[in-house]
TIRO-2110 file (N, C-alpha, C; in Angstrom, 1 decimal):
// TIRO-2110
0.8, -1.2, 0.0, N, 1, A
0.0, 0.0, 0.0, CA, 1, A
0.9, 1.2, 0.0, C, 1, A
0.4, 2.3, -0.4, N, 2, A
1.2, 3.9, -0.6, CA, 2, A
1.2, 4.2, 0.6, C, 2, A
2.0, 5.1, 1.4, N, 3, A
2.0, 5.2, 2.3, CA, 3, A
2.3, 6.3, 2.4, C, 3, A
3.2, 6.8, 1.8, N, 4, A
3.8, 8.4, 2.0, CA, 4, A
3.1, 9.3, 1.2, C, 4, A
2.7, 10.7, 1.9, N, 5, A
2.4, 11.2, 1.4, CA, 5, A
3.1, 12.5, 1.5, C, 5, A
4.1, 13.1, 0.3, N, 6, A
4.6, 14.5, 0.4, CA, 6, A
4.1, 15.3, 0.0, C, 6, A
4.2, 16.6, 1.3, N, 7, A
3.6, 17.9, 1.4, CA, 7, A
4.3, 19.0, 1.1, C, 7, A
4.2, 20.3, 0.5, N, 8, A
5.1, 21.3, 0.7, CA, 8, A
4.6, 22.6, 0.4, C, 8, A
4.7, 23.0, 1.5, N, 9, A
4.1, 24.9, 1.3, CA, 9, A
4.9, 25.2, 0.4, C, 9, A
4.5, 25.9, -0.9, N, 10, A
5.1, 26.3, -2.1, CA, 10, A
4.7, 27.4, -2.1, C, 10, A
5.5, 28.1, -2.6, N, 11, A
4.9, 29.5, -3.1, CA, 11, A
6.2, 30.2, -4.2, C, 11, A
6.9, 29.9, -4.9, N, 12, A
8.3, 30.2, -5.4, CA, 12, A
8.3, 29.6, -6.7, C, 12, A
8.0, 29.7, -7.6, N, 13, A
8.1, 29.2, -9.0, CA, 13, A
9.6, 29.1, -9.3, C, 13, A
10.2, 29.9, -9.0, N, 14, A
12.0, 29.4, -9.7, CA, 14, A
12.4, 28.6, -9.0, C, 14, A
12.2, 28.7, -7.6, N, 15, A
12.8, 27.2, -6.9, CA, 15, A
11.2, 25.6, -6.9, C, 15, A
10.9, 25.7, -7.0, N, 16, A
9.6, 24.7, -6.8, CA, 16, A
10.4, 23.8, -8.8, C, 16, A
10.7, 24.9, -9.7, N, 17, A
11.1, 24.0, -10.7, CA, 17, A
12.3, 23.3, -10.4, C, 17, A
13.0, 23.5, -9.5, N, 18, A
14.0, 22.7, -9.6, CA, 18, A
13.4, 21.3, -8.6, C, 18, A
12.9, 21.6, -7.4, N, 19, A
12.8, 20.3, -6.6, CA, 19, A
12.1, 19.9, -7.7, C, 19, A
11.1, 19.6, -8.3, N, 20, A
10.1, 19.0, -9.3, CA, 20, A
11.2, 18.3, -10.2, C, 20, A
12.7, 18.4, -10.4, N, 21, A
13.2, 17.4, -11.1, CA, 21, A
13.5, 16.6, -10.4, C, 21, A
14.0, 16.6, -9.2, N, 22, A
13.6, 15.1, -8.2, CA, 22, A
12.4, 14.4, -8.2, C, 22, A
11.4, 15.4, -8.0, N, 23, A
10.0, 15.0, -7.3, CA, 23, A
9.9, 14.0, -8.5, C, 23, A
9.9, 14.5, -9.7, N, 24, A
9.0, 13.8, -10.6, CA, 24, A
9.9, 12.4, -10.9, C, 24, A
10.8, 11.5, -10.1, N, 25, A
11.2, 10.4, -10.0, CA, 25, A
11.0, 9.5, -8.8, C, 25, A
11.0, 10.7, -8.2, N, 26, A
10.0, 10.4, -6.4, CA, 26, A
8.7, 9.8, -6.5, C, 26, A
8.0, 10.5, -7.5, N, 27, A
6.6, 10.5, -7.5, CA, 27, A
6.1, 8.6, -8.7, C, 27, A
7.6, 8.0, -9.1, N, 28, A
7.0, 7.4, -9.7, CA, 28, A
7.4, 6.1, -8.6, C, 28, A
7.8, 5.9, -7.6, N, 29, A
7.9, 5.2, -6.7, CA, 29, A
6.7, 5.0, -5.9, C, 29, A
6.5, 3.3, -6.0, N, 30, A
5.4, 2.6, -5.2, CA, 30, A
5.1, 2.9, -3.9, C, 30, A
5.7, 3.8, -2.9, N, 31, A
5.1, 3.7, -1.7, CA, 31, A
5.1, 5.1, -1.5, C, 31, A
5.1, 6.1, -2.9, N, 32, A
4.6, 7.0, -2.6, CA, 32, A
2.9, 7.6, -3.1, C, 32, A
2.1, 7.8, -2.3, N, 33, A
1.0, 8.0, -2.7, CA, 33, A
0.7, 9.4, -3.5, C, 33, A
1.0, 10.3, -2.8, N, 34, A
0.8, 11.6, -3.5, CA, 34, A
1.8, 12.5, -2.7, C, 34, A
1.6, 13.6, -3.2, N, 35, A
2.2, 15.0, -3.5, CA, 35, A
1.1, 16.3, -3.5, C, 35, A
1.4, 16.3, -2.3, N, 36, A
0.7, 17.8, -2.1, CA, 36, A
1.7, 18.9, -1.7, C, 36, A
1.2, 20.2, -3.2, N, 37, A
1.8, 21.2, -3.1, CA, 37, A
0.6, 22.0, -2.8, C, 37, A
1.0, 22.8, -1.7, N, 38, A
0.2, 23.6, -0.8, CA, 38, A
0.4, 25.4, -1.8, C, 38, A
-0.6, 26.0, -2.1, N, 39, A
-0.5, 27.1, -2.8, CA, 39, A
-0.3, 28.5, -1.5, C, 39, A
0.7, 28.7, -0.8, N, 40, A
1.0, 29.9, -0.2, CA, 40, A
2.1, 30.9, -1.6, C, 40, A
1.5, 30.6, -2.2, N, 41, A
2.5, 32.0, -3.0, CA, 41, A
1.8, 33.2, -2.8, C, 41, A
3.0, 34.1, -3.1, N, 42, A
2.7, 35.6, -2.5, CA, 42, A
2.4, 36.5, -4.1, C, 42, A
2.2, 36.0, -5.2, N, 43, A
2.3, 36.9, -6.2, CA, 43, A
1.0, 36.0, -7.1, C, 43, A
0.3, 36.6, -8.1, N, 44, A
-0.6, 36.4, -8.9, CA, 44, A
0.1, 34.7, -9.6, C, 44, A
1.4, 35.4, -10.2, N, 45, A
2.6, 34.6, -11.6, CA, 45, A
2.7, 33.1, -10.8, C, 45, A
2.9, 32.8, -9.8, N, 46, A
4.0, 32.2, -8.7, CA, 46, A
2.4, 31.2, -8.7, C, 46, A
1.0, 31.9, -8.1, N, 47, A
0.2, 30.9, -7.9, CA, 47, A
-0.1, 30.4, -9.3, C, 47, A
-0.4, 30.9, -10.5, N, 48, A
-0.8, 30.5, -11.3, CA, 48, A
0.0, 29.4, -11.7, C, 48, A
1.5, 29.1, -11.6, N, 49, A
2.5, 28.9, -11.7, CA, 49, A
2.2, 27.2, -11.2, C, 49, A
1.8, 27.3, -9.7, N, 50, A
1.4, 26.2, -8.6, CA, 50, A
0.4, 25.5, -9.1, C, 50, A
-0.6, 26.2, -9.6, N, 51, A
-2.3, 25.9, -10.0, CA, 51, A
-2.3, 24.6, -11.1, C, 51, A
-1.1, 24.8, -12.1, N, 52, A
-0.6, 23.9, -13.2, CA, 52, A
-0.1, 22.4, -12.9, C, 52, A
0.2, 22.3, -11.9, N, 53, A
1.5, 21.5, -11.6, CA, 53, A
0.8, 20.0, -11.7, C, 53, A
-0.4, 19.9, -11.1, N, 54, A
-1.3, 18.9, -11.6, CA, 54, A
-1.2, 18.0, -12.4, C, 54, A
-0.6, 18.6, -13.9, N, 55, A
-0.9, 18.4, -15.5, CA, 55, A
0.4, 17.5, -15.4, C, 55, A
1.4, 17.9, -14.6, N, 56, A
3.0, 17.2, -15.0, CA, 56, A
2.7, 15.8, -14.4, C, 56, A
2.1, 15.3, -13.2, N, 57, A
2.3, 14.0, -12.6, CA, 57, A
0.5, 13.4, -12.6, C, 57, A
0.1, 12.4, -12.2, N, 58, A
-1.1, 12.3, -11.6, CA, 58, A
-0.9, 12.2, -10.1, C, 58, A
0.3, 12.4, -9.6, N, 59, A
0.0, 12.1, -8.0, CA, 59, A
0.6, 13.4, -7.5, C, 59, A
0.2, 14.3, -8.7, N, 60, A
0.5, 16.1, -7.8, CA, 60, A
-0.9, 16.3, -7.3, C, 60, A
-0.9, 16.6, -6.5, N, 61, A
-2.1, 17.7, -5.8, CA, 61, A
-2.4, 19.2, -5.4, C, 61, A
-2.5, 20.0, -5.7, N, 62, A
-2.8, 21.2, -5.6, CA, 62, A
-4.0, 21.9, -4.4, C, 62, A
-3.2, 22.1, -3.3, N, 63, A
-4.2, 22.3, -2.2, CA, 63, A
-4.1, 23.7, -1.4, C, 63, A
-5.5, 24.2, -1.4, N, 64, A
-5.5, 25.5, -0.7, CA, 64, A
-6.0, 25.8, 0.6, C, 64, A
-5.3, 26.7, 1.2, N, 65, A
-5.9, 26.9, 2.6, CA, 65, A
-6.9, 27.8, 2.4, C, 65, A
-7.7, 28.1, 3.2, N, 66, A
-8.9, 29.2, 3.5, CA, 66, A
-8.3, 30.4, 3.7, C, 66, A
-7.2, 30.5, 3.7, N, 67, A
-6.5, 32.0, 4.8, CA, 67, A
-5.5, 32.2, 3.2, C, 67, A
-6.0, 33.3, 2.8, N, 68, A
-5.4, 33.6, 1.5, CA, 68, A
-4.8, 35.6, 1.8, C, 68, A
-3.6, 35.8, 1.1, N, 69, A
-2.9, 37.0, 1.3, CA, 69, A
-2.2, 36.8, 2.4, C, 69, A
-0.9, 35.9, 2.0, N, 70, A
-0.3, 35.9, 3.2, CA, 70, A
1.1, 36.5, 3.2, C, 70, A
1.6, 37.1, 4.0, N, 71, A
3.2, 37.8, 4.0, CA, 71, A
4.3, 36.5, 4.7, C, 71, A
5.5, 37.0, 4.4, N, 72, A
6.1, 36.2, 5.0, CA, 72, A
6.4, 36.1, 6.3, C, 72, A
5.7, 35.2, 7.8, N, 73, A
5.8, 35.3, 9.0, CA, 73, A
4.6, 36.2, 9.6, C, 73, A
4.0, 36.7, 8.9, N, 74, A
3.1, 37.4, 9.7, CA, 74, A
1.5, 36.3, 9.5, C, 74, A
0.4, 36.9, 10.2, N, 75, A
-0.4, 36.5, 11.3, CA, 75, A
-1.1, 35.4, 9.9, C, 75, A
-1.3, 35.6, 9.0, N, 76, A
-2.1, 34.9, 7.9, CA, 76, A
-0.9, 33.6, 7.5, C, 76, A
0.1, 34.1, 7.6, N, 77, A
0.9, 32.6, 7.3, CA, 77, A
1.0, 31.7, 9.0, C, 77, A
1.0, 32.0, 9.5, N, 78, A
0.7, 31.6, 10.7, CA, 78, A
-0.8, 30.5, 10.2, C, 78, A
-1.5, 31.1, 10.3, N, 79, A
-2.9, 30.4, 9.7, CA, 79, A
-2.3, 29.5, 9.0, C, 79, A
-2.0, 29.5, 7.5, N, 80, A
-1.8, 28.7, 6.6, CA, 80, A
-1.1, 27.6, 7.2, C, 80, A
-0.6, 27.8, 7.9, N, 81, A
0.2, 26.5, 8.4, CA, 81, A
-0.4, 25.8, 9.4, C, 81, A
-1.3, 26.4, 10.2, N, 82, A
-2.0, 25.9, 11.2, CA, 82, A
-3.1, 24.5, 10.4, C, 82, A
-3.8, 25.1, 9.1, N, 83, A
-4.8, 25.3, 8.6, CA, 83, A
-4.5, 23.3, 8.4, C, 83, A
-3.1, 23.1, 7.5, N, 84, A
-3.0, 22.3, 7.0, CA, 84, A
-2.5, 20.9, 8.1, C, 84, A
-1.7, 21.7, 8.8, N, 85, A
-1.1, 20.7, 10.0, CA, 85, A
-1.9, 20.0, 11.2, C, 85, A
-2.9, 21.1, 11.3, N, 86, A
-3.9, 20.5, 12.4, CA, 86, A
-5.5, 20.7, 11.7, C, 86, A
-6.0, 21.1, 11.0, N, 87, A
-7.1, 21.2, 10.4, CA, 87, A
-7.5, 20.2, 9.2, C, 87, A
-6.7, 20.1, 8.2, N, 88, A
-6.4, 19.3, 7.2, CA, 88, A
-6.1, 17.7, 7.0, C, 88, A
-5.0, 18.0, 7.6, N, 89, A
-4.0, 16.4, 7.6, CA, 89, A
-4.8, 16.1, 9.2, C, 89, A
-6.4, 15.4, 9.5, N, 90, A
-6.7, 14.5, 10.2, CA, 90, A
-6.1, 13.6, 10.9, C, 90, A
-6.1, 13.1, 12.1, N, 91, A
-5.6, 11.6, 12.4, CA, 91, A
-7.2, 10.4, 11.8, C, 91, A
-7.7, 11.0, 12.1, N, 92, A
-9.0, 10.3, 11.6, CA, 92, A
-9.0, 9.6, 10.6, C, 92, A
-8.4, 10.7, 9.6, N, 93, A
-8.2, 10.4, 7.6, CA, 93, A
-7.3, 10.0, 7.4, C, 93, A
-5.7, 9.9, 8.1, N, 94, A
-4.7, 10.2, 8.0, CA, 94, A
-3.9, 9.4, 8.7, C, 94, A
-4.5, 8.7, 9.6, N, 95, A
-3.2, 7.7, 10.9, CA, 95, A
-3.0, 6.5, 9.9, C, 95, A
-2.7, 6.3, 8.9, N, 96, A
-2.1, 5.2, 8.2, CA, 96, A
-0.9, 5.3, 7.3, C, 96, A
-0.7, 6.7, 7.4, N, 97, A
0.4, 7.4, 6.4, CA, 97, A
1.7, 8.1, 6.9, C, 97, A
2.6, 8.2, 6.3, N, 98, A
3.5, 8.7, 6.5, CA, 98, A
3.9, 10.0, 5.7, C, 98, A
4.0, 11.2, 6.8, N, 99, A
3.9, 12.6, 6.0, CA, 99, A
5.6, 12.8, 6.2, C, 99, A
6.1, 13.6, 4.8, N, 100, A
6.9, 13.7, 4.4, CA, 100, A
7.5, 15.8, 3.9, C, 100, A
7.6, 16.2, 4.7, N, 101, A
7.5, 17.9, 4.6, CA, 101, A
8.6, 18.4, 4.1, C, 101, A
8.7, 18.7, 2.7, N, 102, A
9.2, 19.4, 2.3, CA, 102, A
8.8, 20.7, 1.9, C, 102, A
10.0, 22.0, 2.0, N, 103, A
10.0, 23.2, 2.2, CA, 103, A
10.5, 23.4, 0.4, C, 103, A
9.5, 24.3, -0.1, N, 104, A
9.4, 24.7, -1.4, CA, 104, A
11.3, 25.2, -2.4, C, 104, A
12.0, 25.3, -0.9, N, 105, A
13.6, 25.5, -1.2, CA, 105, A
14.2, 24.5, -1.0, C, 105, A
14.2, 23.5, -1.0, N, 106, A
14.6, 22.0, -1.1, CA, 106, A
15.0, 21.4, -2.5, C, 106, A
16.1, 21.8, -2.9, N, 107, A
16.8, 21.7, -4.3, CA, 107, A
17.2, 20.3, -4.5, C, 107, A
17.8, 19.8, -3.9, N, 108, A
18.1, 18.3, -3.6, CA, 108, A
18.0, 17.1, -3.1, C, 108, A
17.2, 16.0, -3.7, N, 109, A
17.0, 14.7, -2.4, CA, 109, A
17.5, 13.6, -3.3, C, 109, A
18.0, 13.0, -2.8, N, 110, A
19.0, 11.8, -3.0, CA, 110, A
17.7, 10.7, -3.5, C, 110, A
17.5, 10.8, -4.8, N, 111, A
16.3, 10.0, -5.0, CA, 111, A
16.8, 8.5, -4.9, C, 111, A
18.2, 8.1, -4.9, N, 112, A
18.4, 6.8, -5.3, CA, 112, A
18.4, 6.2, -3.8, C, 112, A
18.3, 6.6, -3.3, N, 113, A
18.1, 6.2, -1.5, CA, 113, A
17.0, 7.0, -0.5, C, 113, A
15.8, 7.1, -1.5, N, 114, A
14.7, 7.6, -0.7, CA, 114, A
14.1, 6.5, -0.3, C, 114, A
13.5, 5.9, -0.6, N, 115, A
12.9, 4.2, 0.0, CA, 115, A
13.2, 4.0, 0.7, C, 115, A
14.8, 3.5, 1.0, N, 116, A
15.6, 3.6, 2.5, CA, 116, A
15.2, 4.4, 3.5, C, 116, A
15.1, 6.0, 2.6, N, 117, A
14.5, 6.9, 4.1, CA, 117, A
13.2, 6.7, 4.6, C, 117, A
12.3, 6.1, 3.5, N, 118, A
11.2, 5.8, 4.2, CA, 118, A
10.9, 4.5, 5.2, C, 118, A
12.2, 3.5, 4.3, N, 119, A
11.6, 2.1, 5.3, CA, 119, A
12.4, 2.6, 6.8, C, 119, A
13.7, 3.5, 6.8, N, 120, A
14.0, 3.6, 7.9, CA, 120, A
12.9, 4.6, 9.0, C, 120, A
12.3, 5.3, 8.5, N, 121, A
11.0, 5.7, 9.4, CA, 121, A
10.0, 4.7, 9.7, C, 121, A
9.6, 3.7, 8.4, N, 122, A
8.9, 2.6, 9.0, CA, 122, A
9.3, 1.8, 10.2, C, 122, A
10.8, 1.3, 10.1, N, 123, A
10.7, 0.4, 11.1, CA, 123, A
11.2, 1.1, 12.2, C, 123, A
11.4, 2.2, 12.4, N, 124, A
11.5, 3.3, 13.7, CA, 124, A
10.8, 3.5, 14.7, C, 124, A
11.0, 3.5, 16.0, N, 125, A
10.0, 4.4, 16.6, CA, 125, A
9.9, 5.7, 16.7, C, 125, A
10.6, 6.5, 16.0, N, 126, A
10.4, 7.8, 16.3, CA, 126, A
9.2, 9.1, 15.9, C, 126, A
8.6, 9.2, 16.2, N, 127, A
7.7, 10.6, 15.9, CA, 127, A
7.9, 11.2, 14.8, C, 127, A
9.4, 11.9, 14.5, N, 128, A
10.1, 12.8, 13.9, CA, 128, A
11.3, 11.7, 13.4, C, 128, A
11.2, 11.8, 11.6, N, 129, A
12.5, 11.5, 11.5, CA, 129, A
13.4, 12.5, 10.5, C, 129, A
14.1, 12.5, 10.5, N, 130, A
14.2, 13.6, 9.6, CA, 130, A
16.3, 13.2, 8.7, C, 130, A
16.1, 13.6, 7.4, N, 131, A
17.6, 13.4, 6.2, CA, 131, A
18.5, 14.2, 6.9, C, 131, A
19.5, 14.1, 6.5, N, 132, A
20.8, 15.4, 6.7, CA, 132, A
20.5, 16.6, 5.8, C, 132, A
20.1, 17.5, 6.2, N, 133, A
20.3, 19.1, 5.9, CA, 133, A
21.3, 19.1, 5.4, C, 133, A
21.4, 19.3, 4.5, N, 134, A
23.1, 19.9, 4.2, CA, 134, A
23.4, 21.0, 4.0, C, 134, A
22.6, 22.2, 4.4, N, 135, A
22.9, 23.5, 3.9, CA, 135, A
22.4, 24.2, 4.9, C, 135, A
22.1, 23.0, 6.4, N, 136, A
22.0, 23.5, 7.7, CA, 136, A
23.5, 24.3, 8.3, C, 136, A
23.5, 25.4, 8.6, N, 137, A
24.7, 25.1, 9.6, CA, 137, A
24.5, 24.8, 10.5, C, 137, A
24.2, 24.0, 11.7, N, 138, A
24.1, 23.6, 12.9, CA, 138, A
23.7, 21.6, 13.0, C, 138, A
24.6, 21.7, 13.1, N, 139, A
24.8, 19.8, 12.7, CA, 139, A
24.4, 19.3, 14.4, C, 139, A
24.9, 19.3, 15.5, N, 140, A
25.4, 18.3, 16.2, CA, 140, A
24.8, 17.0, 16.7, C, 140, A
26.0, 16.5, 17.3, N, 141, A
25.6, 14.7, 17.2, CA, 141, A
23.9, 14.4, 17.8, C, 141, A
23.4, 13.5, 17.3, N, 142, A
22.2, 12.9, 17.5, CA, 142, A
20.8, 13.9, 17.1, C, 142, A
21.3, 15.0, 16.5, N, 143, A
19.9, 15.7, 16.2, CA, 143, A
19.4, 15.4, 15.1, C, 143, A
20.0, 14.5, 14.3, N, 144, A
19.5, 14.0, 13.0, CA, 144, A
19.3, 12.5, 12.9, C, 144, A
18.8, 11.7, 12.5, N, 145, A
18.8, 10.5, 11.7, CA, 145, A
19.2, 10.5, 10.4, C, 145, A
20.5, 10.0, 10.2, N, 146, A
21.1, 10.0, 8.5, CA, 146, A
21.2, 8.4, 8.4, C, 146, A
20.6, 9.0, 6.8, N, 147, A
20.5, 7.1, 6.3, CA, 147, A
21.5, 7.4, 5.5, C, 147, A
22.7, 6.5, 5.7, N, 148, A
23.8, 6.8, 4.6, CA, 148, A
23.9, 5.2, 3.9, C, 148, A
24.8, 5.5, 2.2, N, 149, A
25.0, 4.1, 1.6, CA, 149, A
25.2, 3.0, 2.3, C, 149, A
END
C-alpha cells in the first residue's frame, strides 16, 4: 500500500522548478502515494505557476488553505500553516500514512536512497525522522537520523 504522502508549502516558481526534477522520480515510486503542493505563494505569476502543476504528474495535488494573502511570518501565514497541520492532515483520515515535509527551497534529495529513508522511518519508533540538511549550519551529534550508503 502507498503510504507516503509528500507535502510542501510552495509558493516560489524558480525554486519549486527545480525540486520538481527530483520529485518527478519520487513520484513514480510505489510507496509514494501523493504530492501535495500547498499554494502559499505571495504573487498572482507564482500561484498560477502552482495551480498547473497537476498536469505534470497524476500524484500532484494542488491544495488550498482558506487563509489567503499571506506575507512572510506574519499572522495569515501563521494560519496557513496551522490550517493544514492541524485542520487538514486528520488523524482520523490520516493515521495510516506517513507525511513527508518538504520546504518549497529544497533543491536536492537523494532520489536513489529515498525508500531507505522511508523504510528507515517505517521500522522506527520515532515521531520525527528527519535526512541530513546539508545547507543546515548547525549539525550536532544525534539531532538527526542519517540514512547513509
Amino acid at each position: 500500500m502507498n503510504k507516503v504522502i509528500l507535502f510542501c508549502p510552495g509558493g516560489r516558481e524558480n525554486i519549486l522548478r527545480i525540486q520538481l526534477l527530483n520529485m518527478l522520480k519520487i513520484l513514480d515510486l510505489d510507496c509514494v502515494f501523493e504530492y501535495h503542493i500547498w499554494d502559499f505563494s505571495w504573487n498572482e505569476k507564482d500561484s498560477y505557476y502552482i495551480s498547473q502543476l497537476h498536469n505534470i504528474h497524476p500524484k500532484i495535488k494542488i491544495k488550498k488553505s482558506p487563509y489567503i494573502n499571506a506575507s512572510r511570518a506574519g499572522e495569515i501565514a501563521s494560519k496557513q500553516f496551522a490550517y493544514f497541520l492541524c485542520d487538514y492532515y486528520t488523524f482520523e483520515k490520516y493515521n495510516d500514512y506517513i507525511f513527508i515535509k518538504l520546504d518549497d527551497d529544497i533543491c536536492f534529495i537523494d532520489v536513489n536512497n529515498f525508500e531507505k529513508f522511508v523504510d528507515g522511518r517505517i521500522t522506527s519508533n520515532s515521531f520525527l525522522y528527519s535526512a541530513n540538511v546539508i545547507n543546515n549550519n548547525y549539525l550536532a551529534p544525534n539531532d538527526f537520523y542519517i540514512i547513509n550508503n
